[in-house]
N, C-alpha and C positions, 0 to 999 in steps of 0.2 A: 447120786449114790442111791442105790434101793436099798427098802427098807431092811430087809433081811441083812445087809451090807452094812447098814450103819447098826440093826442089833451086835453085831459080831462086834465091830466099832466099839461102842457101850460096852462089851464083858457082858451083854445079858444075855442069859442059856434059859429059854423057855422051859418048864418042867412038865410032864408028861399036863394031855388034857384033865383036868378035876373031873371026877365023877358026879353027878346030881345027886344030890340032897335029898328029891324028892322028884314026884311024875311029872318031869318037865324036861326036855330035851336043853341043850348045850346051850344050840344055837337053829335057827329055822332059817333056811335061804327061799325066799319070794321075787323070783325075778331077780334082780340085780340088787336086793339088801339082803345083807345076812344079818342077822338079829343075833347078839349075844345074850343070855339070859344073866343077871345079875349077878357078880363076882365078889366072894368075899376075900379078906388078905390071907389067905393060906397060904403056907409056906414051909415045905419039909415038914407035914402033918400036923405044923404050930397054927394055932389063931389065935390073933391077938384078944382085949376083951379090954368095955370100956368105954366111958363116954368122951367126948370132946369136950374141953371147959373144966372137967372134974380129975379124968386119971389120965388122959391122953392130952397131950401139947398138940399146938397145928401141926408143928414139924414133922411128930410122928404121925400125925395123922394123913398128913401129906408122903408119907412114905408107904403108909397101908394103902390109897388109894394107886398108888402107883405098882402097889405088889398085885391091885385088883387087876389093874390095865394088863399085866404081866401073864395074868393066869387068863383072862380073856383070852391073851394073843396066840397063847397054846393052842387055843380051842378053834379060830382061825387058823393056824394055821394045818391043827388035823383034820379040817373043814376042806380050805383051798389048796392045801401043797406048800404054800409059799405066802408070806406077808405080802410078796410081791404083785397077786392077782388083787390086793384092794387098791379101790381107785380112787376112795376118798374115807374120812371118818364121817359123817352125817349129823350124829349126835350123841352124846352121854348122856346120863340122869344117874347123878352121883346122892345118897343118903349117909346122913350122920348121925350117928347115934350122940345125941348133944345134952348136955345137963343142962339145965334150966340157967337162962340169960347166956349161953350160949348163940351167938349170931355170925360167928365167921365160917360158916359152912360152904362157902363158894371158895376160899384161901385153902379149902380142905381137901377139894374137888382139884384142885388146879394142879395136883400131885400125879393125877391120870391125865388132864389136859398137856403139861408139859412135857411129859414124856410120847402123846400122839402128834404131838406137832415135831418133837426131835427127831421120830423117826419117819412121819410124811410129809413133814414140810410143810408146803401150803394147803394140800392136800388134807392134814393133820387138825386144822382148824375147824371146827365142829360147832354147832348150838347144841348148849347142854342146859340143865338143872340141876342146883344145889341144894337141898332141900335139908333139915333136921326132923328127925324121928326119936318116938323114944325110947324102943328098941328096934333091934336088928338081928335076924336066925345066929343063934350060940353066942350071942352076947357080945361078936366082933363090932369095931367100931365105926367101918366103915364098909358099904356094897357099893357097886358099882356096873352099869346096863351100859350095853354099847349097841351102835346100829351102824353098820360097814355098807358103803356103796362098792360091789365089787363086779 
């Protein structure tokens, strides 16, 4: 099943591309990767705000991450036409805005990971990075960088 096929599958409805923050584009295509630029959880004009360890649980954290994955996919898809033209995920590099003795930032990250492997399979499987910081732009809890082999 392609991926756009199993989105529909899922109930998830991509929301228009986000617009930049600031003087950096979307996403940069180099030959056959297309680079996503870091995604924050927005969502119907909301972001969330918040460390991990202190005001956010993993679960929800695991849920922003997946709202990152979500607004990435937009941006691929206003990129390529279709989820359908990527031919692989490549890698993430997921950041946690984490309070002090905070260390489950890979359990956090896995909120994007899970959801690119349901929709490309093996394909979906990536090397990534979980890292903690101690902040993150407007105070969400979680960013999120993709790089697509398409």
């Amino acid at each position: 099943m392609s991926a756009e096929a199993k989105l529909a599958e899922f109930g998830i409805t991509l929301p228009a591309p986000p617009t930049p923050a600031g003087l950096y584009a979307p996403c940069v295509r180099s030959g056959s990767l297309l680079y996503v630029s870091g995604q924050i959880p927005s969502k119907d004009g909301q972001m969330p705000s918040g460390y991990l360890g202190k005001d956010v649980t993993v679960e929800e954290g695991q849920a922003h991450a997946r709202q990152c994955t979500i607004n990435a996919l937009s941006i691929v898809r206003g990129e390529l036409g279709s989820l359908d033209a990527v031919k692989r995920v490549v890698r993430i590099g997921g950041f946690v805005a984490s309070a002090p003795g905070f260390t489950d930032q890979p359990a956090v990250v896995n909120g994007a990971s899970q959801l690119l492997i349901d929709l490309f399979g093996e394909a979906g499987k990536h090397a990534r990075a979980a890292v903690g910081v101690a902040e993150l732009p407007r105070g969400v809890p979680v960013e999120v960088e993709f790089l697509f082999e398409v």
